[in-house]
C-alpha positions in Angstrom: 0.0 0.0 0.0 2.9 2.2 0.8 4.5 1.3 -2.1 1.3 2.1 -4.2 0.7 6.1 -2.0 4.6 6.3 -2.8 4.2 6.2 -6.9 1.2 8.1 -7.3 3.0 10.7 -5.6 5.7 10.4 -7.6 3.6 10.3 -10.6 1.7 14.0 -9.9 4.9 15.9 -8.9 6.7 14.9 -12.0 9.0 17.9 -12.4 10.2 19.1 -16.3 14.1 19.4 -16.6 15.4 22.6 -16.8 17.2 23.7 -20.3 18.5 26.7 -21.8 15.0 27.4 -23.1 14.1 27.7 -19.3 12.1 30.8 -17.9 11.0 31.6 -14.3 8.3 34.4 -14.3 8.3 36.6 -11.2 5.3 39.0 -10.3 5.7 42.3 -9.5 3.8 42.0 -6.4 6.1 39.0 -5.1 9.1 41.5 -5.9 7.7 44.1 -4.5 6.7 41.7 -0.9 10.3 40.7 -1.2 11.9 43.7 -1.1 9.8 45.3 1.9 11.0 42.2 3.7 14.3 42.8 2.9 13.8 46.3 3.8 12.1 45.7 7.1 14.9 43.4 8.2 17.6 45.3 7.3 15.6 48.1 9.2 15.8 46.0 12.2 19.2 45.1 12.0 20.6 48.7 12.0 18.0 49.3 14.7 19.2 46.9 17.1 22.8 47.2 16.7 22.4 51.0 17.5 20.6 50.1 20.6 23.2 47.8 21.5 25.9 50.8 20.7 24.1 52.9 23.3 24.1 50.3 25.8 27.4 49.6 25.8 28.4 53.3 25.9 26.1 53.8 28.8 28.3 50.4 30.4 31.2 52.0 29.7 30.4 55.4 31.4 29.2 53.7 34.4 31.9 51.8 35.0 34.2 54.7 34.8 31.6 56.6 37.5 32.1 53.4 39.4 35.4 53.5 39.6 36.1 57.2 40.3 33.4 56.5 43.3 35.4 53.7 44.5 38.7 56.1 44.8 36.9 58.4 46.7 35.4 55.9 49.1 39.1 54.6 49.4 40.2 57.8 50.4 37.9 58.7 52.5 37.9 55.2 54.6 41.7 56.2 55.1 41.4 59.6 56.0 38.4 57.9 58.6 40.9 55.4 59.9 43.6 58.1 60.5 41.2 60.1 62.6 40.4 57.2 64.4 43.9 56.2 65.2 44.5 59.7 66.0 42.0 60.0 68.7 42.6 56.3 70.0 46.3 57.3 70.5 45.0 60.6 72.5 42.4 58.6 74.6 45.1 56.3 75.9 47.5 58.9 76.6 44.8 60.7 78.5 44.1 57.4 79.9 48.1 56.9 80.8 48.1 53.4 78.8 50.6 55.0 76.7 53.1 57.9 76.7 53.0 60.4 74.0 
């Protein structure tokens, strides 16, 4: 039965051989359909690669905010620590534990 299905497939898609002589006939509406896809995807493309290109330059900036912040925080923390040492040195001597 397969066998028989597979033929009379066979037999209504018989396909003519292409020659010299051989013509394909496009529409103008299938050309026109084709080239606003091609249009609209190339659209996209552009689109998202300039979204991408402000991402990353908004990245970029942030990092460099990021790390200016982090110098600052590092010199503050060690101007904090000074202090601190500072008046843990005066708080002993007051206290005698240690002689100036």
């Amino acid at each position: 039965m397969l066998k028989n299905l597979l033929i009379g497939i066979q037999g209504k898609n018989k396909m003519q051989k292409l020659t010299q002589d051989s013509s394909i006939h496009l529409s103008v509406a299938m050309l026109v359909k084709v080239g606003i896809i091609v249009a609209v995807v190339t659209a996209s493309y552009w689109q998202a690669q300039m979204s991408f290109n402000t991402l990353n330059l908004k990245v970029s900036e942030l990092h460099s905010e990021v790390t200016i912040l982090n110098q600052k925080m590092a010199n503050l923390e060690a101007k904090k620590v000074k202090n601190l040492e500072e008046e843990n040195k005066s708080l002993m001597q007051k206290l005698g534990l240690k002689r100036p």
